[in-house]
DOPAVO-491366 format. One line per field, with one value per atom (N, C-alpha, C): residue number from 1; atom name; x, y, z. Coordinates in Angstrom, 2 decimals, always signed. Layout:
! residues N
pos	c(NUM, ...)
site	c(CA, ...)
px	c(X, ...)
py	c(Y, ...)
pz	c(Z, ...)
END
This chain:
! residues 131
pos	c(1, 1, 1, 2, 2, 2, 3, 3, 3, 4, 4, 4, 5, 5, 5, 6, 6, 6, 7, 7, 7, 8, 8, 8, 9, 9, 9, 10, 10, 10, 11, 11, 11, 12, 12, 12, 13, 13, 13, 14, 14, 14, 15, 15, 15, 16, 16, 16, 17, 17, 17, 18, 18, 18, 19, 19, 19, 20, 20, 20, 21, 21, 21, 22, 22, 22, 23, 23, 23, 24, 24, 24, 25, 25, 25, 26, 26, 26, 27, 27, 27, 28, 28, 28, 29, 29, 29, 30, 30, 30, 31, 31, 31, 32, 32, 32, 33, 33, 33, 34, 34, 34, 35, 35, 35, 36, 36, 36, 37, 37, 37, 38, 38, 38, 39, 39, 39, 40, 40, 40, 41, 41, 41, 42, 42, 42, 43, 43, 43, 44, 44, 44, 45, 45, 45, 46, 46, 46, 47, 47, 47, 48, 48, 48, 49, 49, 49, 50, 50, 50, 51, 51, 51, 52, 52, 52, 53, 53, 53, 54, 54, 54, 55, 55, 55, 56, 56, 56, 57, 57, 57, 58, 58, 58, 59, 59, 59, 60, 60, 60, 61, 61, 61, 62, 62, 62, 63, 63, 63, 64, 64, 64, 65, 65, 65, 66, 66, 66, 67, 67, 67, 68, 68, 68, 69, 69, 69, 70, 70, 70, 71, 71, 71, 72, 72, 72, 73, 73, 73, 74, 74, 74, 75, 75, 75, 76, 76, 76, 77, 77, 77, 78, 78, 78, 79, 79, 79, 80, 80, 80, 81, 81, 81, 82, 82, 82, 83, 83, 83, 84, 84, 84, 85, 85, 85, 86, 86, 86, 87, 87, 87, 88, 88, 88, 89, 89, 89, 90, 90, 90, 91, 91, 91, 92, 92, 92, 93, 93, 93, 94, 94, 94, 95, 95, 95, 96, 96, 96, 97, 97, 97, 98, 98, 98, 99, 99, 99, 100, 100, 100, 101, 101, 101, 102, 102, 102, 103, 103, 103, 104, 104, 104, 105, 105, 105, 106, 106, 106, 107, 107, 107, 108, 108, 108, 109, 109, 109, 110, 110, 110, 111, 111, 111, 112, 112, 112, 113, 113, 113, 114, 114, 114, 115, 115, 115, 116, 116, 116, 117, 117, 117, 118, 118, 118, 119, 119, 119, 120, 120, 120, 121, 121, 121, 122, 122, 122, 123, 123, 123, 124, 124, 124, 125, 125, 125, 126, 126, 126, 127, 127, 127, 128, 128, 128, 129, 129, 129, 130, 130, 130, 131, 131, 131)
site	c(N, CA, C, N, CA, C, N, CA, C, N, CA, C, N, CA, C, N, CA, C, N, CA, C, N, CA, C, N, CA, C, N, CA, C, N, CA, C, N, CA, C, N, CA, C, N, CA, C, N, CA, C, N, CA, C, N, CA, C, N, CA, C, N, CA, C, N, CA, C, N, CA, C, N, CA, C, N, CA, C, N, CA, C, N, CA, C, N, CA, C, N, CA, C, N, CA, C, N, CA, C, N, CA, C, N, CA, C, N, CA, C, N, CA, C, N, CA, C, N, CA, C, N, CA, C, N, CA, C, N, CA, C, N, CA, C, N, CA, C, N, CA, C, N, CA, C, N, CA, C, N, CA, C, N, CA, C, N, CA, C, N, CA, C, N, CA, C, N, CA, C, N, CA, C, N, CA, C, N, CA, C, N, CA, C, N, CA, C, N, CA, C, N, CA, C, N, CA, C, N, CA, C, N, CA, C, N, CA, C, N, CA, C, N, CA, C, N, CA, C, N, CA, C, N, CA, C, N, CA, C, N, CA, C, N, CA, C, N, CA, C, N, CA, C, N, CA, C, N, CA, C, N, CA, C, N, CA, C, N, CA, C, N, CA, C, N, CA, C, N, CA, C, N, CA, C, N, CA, C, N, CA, C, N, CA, C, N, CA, C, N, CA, C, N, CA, C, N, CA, C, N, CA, C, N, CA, C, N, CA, C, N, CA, C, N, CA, C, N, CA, C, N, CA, C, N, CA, C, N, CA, C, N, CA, C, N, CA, C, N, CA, C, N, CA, C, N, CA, C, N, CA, C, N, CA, C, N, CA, C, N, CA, C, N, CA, C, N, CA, C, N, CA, C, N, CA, C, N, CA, C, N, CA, C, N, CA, C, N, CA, C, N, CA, C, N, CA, C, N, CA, C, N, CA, C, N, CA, C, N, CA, C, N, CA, C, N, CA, C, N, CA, C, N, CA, C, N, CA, C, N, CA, C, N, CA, C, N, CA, C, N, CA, C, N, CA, C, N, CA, C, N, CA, C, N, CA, C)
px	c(-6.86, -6.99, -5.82, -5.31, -3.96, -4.64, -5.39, -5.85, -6.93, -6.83, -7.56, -7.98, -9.60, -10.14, -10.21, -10.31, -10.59, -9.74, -9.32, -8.77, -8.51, -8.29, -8.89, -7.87, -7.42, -6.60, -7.33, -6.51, -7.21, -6.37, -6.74, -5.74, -5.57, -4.31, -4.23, -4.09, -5.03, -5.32, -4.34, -4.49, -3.74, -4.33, -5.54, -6.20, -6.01, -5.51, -4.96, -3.44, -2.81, -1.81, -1.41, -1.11, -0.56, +0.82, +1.20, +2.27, +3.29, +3.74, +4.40, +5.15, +3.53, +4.41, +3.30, +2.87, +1.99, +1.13, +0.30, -1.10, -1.68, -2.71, -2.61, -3.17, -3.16, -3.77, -4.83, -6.22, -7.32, -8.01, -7.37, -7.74, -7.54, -7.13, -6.92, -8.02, -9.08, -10.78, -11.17, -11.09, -12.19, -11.33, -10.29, -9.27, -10.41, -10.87, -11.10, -12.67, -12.95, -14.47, -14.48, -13.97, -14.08, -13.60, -12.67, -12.57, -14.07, -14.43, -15.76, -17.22, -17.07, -18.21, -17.89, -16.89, -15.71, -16.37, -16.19, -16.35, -17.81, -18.91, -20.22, -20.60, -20.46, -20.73, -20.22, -18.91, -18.09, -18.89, -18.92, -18.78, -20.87, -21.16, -22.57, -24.13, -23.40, -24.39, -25.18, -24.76, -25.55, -24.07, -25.04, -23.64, -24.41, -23.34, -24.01, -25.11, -24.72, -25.57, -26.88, -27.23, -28.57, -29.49, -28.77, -28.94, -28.58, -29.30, -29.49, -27.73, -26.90, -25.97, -25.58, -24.66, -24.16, -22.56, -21.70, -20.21, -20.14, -20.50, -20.44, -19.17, -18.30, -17.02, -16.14, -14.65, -13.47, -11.92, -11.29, -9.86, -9.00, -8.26, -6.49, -5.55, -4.69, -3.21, -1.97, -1.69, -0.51, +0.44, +0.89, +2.76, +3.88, +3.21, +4.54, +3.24, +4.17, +3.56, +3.04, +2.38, +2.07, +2.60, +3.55, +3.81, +2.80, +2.99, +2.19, +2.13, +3.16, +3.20, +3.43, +2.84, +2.71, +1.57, +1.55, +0.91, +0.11, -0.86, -1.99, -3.08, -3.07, -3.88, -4.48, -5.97, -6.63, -7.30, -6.95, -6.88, -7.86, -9.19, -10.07, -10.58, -11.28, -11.96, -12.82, -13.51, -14.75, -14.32, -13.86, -13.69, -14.72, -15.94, -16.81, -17.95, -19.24, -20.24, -20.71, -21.40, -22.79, -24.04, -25.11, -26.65, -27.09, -26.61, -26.68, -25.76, -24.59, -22.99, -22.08, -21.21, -19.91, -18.87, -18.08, -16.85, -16.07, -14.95, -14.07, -13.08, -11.87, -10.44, -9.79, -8.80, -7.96, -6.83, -6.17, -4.90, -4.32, -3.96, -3.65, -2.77, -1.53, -0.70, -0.33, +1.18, +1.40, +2.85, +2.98, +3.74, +4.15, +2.98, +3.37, +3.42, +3.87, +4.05, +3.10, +2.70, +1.96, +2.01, +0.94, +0.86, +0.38, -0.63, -1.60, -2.39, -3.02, -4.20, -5.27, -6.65, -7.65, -9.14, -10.17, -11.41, -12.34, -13.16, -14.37, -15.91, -16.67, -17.97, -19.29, -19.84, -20.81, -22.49, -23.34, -24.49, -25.26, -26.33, -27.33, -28.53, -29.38, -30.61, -31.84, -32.79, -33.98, -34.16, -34.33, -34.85, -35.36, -36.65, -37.60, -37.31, -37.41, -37.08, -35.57, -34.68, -33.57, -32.43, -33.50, -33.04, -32.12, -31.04, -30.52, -31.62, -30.89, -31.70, -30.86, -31.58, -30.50, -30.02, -28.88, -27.98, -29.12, -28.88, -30.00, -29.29, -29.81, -29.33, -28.04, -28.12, -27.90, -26.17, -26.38, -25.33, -23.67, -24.57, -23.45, -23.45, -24.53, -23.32, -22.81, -22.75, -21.98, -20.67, -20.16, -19.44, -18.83, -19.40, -18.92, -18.23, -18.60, -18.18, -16.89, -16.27, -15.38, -13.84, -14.55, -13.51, -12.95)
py	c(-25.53, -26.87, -27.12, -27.92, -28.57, -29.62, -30.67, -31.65, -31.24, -32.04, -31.46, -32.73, -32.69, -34.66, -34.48, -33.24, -33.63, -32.43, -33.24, -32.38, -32.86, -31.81, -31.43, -31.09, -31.61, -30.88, -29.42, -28.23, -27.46, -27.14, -27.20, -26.66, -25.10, -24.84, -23.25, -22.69, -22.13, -21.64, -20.38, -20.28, -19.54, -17.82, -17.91, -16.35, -16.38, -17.23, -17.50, -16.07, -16.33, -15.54, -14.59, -13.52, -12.29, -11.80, -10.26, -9.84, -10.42, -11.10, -11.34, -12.87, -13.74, -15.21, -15.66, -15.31, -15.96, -16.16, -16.25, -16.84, -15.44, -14.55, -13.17, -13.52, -12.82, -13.36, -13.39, -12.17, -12.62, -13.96, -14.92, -16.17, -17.32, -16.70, -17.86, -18.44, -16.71, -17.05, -17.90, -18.39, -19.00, -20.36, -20.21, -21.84, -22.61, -21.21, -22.06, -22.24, -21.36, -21.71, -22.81, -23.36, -24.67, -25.87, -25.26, -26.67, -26.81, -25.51, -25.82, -26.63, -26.33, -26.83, -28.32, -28.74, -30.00, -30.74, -29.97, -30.37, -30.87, -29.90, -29.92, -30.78, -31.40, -32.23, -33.44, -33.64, -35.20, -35.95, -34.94, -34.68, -34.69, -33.83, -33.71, -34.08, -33.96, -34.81, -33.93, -32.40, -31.50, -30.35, -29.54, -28.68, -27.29, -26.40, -25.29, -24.60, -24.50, -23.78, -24.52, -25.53, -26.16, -26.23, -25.42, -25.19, -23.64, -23.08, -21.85, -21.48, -20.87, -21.08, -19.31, -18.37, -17.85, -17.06, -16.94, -16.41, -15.31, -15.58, -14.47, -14.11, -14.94, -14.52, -15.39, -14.51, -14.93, -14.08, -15.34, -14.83, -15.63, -14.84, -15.87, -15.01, -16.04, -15.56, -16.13, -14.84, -15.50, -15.97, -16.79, -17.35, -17.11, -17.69, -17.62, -17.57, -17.32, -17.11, -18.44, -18.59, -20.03, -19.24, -20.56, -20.19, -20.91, -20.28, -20.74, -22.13, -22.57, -24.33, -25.13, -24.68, -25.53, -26.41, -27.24, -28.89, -27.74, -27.48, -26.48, -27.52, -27.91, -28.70, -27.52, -27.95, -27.58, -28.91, -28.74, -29.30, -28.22, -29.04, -28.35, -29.65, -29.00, -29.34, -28.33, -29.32, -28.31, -28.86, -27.59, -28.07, -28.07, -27.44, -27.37, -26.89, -27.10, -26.87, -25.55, -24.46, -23.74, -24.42, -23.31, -24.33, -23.64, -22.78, -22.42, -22.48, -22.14, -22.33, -22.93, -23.38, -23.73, -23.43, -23.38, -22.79, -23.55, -23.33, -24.36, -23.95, -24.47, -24.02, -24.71, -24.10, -24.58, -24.39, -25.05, -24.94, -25.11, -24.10, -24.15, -24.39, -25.72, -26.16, -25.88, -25.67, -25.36, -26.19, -27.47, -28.87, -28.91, -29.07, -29.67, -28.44, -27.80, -26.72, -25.78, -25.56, -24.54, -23.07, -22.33, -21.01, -20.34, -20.63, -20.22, -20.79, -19.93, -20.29, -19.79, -20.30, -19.05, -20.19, -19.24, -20.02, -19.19, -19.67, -19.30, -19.82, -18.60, -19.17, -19.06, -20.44, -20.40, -21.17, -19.89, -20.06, -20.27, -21.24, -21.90, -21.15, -20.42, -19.40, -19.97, -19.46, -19.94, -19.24, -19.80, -18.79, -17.80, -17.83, -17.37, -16.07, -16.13, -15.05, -14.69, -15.30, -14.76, -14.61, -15.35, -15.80, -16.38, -16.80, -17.98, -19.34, -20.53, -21.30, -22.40, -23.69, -25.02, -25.58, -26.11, -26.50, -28.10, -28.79, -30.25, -30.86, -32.13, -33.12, -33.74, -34.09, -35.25, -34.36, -33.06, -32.25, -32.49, -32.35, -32.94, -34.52, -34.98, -36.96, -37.00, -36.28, -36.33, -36.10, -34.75, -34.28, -34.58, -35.16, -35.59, -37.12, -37.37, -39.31, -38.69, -38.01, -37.15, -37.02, -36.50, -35.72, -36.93)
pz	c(+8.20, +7.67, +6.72, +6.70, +5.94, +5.22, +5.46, +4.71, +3.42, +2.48, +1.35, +0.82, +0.59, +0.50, -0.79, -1.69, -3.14, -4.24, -5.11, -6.05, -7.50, -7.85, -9.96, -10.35, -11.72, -12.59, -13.33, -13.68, -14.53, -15.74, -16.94, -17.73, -17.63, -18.06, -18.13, -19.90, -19.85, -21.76, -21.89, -23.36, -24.12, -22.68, -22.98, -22.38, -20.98, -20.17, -18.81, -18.60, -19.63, -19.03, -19.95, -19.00, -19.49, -20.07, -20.16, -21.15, -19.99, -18.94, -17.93, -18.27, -19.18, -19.22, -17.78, -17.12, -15.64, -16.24, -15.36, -15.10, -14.08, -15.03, -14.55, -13.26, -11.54, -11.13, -10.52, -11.44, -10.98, -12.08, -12.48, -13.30, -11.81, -10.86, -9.85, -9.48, -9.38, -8.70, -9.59, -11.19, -12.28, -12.03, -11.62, -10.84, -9.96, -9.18, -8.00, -7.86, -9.08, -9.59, -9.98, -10.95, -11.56, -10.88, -9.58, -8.86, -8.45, -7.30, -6.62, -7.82, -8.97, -9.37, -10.11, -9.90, -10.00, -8.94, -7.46, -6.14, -6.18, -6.61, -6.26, -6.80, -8.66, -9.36, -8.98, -8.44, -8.46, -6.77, -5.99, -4.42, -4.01, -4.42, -3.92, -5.05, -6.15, -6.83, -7.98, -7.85, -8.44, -9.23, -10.10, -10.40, -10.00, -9.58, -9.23, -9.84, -11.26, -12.36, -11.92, -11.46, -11.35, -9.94, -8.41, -7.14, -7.13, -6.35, -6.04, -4.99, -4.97, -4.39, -4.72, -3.87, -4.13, -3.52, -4.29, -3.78, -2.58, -1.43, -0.26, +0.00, +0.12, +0.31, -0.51, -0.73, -1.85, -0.99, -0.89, -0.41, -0.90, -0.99, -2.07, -1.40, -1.03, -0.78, -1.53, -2.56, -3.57, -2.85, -3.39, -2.91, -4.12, -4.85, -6.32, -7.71, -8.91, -10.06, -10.25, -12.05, -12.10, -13.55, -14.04, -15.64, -16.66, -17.16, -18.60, -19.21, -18.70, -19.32, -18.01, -16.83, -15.36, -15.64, -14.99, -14.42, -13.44, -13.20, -12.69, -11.80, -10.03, -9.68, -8.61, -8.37, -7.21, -6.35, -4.96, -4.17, -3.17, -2.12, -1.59, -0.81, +0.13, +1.58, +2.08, +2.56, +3.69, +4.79, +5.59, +7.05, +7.71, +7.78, +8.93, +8.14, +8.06, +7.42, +8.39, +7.49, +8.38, +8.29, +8.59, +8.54, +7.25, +6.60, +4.99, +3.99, +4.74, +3.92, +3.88, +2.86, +2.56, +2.49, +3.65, +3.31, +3.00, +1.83, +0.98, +1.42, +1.65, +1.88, +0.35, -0.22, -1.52, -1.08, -1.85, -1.83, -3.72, -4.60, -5.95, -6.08, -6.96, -7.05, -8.34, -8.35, -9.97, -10.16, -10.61, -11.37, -9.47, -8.59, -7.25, -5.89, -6.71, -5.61, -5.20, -4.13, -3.77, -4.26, -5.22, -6.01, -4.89, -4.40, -3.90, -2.90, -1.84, -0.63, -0.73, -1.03, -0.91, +0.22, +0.49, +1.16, +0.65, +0.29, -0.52, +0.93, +0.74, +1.07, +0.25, +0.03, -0.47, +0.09, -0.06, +0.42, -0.60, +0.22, -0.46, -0.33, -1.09, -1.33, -2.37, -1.45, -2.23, -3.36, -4.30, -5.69, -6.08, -5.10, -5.25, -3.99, -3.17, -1.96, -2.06, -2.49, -2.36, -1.01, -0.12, +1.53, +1.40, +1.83, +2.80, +2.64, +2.62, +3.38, +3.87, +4.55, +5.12, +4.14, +4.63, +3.33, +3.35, +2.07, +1.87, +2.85, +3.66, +4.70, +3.52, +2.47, +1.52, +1.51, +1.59, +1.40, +2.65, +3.41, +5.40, +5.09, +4.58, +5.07, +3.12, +2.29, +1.38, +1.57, +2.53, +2.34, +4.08, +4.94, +6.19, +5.51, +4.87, +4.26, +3.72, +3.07, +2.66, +3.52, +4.60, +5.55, +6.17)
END
């Protein structure tokens, strides 16, 4: 997927970067945490902390550093829904340029059992109106 329907500024803090001057880079995953719950709140109506949801899968592919005083954007899409999960594609920009690629999946679980379950209907024409 190349297209990306929604995206967030993030600032990058003092505790973001290391003895290098970067942006160390396991701070990319809490990047792309805060886009997704950016995503979930602006996009579906809920914030994670408040739906049962959890991180099954996490992949990033560095390209270049991100400095310490970069313009820091995340940019994300769902290409294709499961019947429990979300997979996000990102793309992390640093003053425009591509830092980074990663896709995250996240499943939706009942509380109580700890199962899997269907993602809400409200969830596919939120995020189909989107694409």
């Amino acid at each position: 997927m190349s297209d990306y329907d929604y995206e967030v500024r993030i600032d990058v803090r003092l505790r973001d970067v290391d003895f290098m001057g970067h942006v160390n880079n396991a701070v990319y995953a809490t990047y792309l945490e805060q886009a997704r719950e950016a995503y979930f709140t602006d996009v579906l109506d809920v914030s994670l902390v408040d739906v049962g949801t959890v991180l099954v899968n996490l992949e990033i592919e560095y390209a270049r550093p991100i400095e310490s005083d970069a313009t820091v954007t995340v940019a994300l899409g769902v290409a294709e829904l499961g019947t429990s999960s979300v997979p996000i594609e990102y793309e992390i920009r640093a003053d425009g340029e591509r830092a980074a690629t990663a896709r995250t999946v996240q499943v939706v679980v009942d509380d109580e059992t700890g199962e899997s379950r269907p993602l809400p209907s409200e969830w596919h024409s939120r995020i189909e109106t989107r694409r």
